[in-house]
C-alpha positions as CSV (number, residue, x, y, z in Angstrom):
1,X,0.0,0.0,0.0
2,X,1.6,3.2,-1.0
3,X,1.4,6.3,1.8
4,X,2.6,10.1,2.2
5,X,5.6,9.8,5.0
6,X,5.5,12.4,7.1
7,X,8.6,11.2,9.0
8,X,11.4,13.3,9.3
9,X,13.4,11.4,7.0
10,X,13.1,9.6,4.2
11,X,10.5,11.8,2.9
12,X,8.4,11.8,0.3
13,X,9.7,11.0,-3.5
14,X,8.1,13.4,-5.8
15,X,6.9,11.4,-9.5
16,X,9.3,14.0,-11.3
17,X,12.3,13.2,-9.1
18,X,11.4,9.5,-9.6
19,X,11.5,10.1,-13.4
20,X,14.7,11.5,-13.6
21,X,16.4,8.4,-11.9
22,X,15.0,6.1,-14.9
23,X,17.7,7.7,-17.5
24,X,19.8,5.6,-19.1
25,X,23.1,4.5,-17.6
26,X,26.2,5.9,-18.5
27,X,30.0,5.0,-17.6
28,X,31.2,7.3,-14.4
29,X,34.4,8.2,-16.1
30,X,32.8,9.2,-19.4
31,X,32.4,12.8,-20.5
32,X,29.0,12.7,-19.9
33,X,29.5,11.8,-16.2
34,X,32.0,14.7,-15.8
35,X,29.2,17.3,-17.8
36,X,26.9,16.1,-14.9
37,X,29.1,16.5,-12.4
38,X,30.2,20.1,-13.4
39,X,27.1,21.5,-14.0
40,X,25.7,20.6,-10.3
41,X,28.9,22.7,-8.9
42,X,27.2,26.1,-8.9
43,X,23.6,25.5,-7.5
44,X,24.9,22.9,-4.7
45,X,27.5,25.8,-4.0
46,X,25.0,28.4,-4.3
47,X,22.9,26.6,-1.0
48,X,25.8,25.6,0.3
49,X,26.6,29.4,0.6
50,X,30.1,28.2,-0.3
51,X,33.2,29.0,-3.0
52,X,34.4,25.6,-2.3
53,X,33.7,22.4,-4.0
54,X,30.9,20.3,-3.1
55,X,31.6,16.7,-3.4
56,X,29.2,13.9,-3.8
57,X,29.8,10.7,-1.7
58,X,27.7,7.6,-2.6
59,X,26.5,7.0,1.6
60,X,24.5,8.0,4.3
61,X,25.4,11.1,5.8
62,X,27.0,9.4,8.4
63,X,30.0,8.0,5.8
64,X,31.2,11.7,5.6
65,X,30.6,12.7,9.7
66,X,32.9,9.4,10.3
67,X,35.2,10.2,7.4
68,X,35.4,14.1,8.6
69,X,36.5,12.9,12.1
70,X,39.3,10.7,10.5
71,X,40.7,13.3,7.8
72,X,40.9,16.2,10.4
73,X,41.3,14.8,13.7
74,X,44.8,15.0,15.1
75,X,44.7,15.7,18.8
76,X,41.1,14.9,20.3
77,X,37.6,15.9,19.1
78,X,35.0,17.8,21.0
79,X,31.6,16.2,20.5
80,X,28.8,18.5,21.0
81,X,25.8,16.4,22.6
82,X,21.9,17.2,23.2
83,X,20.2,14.2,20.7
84,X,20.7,10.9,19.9
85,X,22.2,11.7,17.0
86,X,24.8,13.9,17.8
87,X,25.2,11.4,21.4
88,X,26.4,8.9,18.0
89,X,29.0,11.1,16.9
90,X,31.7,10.8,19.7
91,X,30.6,6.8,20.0
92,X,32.4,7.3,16.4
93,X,35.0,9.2,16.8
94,X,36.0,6.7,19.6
95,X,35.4,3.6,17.5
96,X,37.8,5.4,14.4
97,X,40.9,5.6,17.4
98,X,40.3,9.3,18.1
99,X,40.5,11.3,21.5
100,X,36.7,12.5,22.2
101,X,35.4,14.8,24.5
102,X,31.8,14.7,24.7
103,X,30.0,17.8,26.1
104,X,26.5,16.9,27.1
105,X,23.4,18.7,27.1
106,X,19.9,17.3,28.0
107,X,18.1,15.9,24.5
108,X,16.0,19.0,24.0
109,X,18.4,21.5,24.7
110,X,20.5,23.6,22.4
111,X,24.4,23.5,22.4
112,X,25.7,26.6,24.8
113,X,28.0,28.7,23.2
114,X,29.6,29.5,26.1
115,X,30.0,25.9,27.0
116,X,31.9,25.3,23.9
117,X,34.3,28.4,24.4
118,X,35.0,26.9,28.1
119,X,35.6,23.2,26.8
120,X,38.0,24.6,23.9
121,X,40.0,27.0,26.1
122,X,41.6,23.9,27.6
123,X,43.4,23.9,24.2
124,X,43.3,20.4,24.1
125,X,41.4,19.7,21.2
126,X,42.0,20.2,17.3
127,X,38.8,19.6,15.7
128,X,34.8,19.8,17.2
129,X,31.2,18.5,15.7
130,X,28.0,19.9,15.7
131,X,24.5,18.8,14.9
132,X,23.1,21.8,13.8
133,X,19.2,20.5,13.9
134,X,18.9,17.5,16.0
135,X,15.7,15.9,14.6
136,X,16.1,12.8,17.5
137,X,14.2,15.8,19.9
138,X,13.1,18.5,17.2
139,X,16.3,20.7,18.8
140,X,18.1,23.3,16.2
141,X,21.0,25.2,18.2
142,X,22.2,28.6,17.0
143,X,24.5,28.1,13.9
144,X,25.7,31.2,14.0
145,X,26.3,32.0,17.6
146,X,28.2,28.7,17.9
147,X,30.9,28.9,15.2
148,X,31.7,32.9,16.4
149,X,33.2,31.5,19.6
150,X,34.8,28.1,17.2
151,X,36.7,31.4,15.3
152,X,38.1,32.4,18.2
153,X,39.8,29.5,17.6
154,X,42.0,28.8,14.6
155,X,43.2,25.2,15.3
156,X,39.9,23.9,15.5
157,X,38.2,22.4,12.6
158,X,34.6,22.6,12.8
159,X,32.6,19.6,11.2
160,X,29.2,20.1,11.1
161,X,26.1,18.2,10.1
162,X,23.3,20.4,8.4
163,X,21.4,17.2,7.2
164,X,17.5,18.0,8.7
165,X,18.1,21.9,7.6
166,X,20.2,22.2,4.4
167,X,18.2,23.8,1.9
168,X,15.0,24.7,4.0
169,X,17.1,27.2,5.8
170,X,20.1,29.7,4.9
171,X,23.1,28.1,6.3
172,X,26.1,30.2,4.3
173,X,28.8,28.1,5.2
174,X,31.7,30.4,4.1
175,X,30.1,33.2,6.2
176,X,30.1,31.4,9.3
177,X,34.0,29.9,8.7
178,X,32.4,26.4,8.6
179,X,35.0,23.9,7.8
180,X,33.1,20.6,6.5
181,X,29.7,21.0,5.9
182,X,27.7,17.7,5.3
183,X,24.3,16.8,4.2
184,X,22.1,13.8,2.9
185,X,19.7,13.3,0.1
186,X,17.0,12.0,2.0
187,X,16.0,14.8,4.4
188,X,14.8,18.3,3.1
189,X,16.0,17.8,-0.5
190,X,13.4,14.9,-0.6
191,X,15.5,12.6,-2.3
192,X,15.7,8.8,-1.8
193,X,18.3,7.8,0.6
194,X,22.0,7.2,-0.2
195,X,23.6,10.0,-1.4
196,X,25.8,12.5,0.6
197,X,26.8,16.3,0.0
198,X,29.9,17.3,2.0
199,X,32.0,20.8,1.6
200,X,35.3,21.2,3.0
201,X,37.6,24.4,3.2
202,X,41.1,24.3,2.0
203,X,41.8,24.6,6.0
204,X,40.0,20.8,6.1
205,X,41.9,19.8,2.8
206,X,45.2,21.2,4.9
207,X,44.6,19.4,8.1
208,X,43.8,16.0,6.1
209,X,47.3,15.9,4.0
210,X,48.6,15.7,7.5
211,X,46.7,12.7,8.6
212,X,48.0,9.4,8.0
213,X,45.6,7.3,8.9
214,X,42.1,8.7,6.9
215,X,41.3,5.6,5.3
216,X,40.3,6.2,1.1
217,X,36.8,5.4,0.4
218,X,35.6,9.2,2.8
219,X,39.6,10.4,1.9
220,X,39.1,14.6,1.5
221,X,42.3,14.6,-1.0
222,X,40.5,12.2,-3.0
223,X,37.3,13.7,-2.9
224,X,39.5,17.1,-3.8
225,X,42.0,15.3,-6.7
226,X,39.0,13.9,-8.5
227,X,36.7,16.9,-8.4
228,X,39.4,18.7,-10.0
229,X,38.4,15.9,-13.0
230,X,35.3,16.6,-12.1
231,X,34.5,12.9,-11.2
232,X,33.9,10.9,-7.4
233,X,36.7,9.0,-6.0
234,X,34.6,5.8,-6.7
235,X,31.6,4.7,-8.3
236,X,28.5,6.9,-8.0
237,X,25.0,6.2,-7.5
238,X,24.0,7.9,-10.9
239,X,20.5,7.7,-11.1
240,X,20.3,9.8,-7.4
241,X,22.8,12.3,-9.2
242,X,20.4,13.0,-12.2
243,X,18.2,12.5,-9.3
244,X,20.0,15.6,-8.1
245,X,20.0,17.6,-10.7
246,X,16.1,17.4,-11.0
247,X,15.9,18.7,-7.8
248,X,18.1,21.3,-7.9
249,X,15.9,22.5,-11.1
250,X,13.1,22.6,-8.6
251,X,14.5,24.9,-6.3
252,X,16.1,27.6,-8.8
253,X,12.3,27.6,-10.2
254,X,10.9,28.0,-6.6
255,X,13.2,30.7,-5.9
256,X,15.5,29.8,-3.1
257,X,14.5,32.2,-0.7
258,X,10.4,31.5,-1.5
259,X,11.6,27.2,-0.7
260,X,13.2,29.3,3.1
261,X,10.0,30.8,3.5
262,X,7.7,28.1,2.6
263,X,9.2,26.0,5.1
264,X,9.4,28.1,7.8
265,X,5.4,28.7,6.7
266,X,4.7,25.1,6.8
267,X,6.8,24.2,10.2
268,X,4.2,27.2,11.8
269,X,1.2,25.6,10.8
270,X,1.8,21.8,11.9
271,X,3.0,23.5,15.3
272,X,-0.1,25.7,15.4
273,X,-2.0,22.9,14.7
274,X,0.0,20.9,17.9
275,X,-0.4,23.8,20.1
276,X,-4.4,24.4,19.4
277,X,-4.9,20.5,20.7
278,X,-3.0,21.4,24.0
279,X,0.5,19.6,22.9
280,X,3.3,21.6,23.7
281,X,7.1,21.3,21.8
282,X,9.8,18.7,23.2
283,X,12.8,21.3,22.5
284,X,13.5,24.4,24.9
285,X,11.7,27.4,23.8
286,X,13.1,29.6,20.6
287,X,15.3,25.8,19.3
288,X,12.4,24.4,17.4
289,X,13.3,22.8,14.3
290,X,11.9,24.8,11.2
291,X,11.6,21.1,8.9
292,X,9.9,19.0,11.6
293,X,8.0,19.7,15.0
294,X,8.8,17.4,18.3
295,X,5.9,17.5,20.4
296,X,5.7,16.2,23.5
297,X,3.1,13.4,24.2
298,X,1.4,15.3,27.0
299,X,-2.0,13.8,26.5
300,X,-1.3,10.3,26.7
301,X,-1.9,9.2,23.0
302,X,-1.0,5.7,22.2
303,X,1.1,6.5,18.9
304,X,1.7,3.3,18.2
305,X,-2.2,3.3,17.6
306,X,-2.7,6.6,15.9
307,X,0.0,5.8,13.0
308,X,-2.2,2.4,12.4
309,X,-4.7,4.7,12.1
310,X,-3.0,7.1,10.2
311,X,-1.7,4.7,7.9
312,X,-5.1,2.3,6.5
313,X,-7.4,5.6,6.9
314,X,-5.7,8.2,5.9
315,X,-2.5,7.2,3.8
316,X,0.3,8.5,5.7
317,X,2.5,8.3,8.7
318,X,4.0,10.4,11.1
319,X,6.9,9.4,13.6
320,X,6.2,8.2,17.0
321,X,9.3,8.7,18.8
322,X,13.0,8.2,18.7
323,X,14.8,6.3,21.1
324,X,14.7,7.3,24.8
325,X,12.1,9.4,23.2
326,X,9.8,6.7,21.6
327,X,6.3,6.8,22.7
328,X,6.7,10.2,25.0
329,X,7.6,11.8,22.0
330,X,5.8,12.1,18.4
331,X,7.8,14.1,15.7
332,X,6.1,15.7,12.1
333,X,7.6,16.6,9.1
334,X,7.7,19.8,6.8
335,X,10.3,19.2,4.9
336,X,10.8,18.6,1.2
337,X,8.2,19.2,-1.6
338,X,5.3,20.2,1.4
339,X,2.8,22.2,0.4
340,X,0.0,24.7,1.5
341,X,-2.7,21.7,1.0
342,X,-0.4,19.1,1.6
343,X,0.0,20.4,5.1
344,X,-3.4,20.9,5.4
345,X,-4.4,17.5,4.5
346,X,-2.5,15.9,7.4
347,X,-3.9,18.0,9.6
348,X,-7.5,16.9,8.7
349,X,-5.9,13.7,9.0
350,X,-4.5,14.0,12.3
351,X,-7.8,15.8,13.6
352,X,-9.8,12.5,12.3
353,X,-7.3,9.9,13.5
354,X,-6.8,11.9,17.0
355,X,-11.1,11.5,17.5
356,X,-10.7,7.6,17.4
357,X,-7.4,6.7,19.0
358,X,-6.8,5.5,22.2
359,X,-4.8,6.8,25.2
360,X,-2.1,4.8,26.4
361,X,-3.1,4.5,29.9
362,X,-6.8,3.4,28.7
């Protein structure tokens, strides 16, 4: 049975996107492969706000987070926690032999600034990670407060994941002095999954030629020494690159700053909607996520029971909690090709299914 997800990742497939990954093969060191790659390079650095390349690496997102932390970490990483995805990221550094520090904040919670200057002053570390919006707990910390203080210092390469905001948001990744930027495909670009879009500074590049030990297949220098050929390191998923390139149509014909506003329009309704039924957001207040909504369970809802419902009534799902989260938790996407009516179609939805389910204490 096919349904609308309303998760916060994958999303959604649109028919055109789905179209444009049924053209014919070609070879992925052909000329036609490098005319494909080449003309991505100025839209993906025009939302990556960047000058520097933007490679394309055939993985989840969390191929180039883990990859990041091997090119660029020499002394020890600082690991900036408040989700369970960002809790992940010093797990990894420590599994790839790195020195982590892992500075904790409840789930919920944005990353202090002034934590991060205090944990940094100790000068013992060379490289830090962010989540930017934590979509375990709905939680987006402030970009651009954050990397002020990592300017203050210059040793530190800054590794940061934008994969739940890229493209919904303005996240100018020059401006802010962010070293590697890294998205995926599956989030707000509403791609299918497998595909990842990483940026890296020639600081990055720098710190990486000094690394021995940074593996190949998520090697920065290789990523760098074939873009220059304007080709991937090794083979590509092609069909999500034309993929890609469809979607990247899509948004210079939306208008950039009209696909910024439309989600931030879209993120107020659903939590409009939340709030006028007496649920209140997970995250502290003002660190909402603007491509999904974490609202906290505060009436008692069995979600398990309101996504059946969801899903043979209505066509669509929404999330019911992640982790520690599950079941206290439900979380509903924005993000991707969302519209006015689409929006207001899972709120009828949710109105409908909300009248019949039960409460989990029942």
């Amino acid at each position: 049975m096919a349904y609308k997800l309303f998760i916060p990742g994958p999303v959604t497939v649109s028919e055109k996107t789905l179209r444009a990954m049924a053209q014919p093969m070609i070879g992925h060191r052909s000329t036609d492969f490098v005319a494909l790659y080449q003309s991505l390079q100025p839209d993906l650095q025009a939302l990556f706000g960047t000058k520097d390349p933007v490679y394309l690496s055939t993985s989840s997102a969390w191929g180039s987070m883990e990859g990041s932390v091997r090119n660029v970490t020499g002394r020890k990483v600082l690991n900036c926690m408040n989700g369970a995805f960002s809790d992940k990221w010093n797990d990894v550094a420590l599994r790839c032999g790195r020195q982590g520090g892992a500075l904790k904040f409840e789930w919920g919670q944005p990353v202090d600034p002034q934590a991060v200057r205090r944990e940094l002053s100790s000068g013992q570390y060379d490289a830090v990670t962010l989540i930017h919006n934590e979509t375990s707990c709905g939680c987006m910390s402030d970009i651009a407060s954050l990397m002020a203080v990592i300017r203050e210092f210059p040793d530190v390469v800054s590794i940061v994941d934008t994969v739940s905001s890229f493209s919904a948001m303005a996240i100018p990744k020059d401006e802010l002095g962010i070293d590697i930027m890294i998205t995926g495909s599956q989030k707000a670009l509403a791609l299918p999954p497998g595909l990842s879009l990483l940026s890296a500074s020639k600081r990055a590049l720098a710190r990486a030629a000094g690394t021995p030990d940074r593996g190949f297949y998520f090697d920065l220098l290789e990523f760098q020494r074939n873009h220059e050929n304007g080709m991937t390191p090794s083979t590509p998923v092609i069909p999500l690159i034309y993929a890609l390139k469809s979607k990247l149509e899509d948004i210079r014909a939306e208008g950039v700053q009209a696909r910024y506003a439309r989600h931030a329009r879209l993120n107020g309704a659903v939590r409009a909607w939340g709030e006028s039924k007496g649920f209140r957001l997970f995250p502290a207040p003002g660190h909402g996520s603007v491509t999904l909504n974490c609202f906290s369970n505060s009436l008692g809802y069995d979600l398990p029971a309101l996504n059946k419902i969801l899903k043979s009534k209505h066509q669509l799902v929404i999330d019911g909690g992640y982790g520690k989260l599950k079941g206290k938790t439900f979380r509903i996407s924005n993000m991707g090709d969302e519209t006015d009516e689409t929006i207001a179609a899972l709120t009828r939805a949710l109105d409908s299914a909300l009248a019949e389910a039960p409460k989990a204490c029942a």
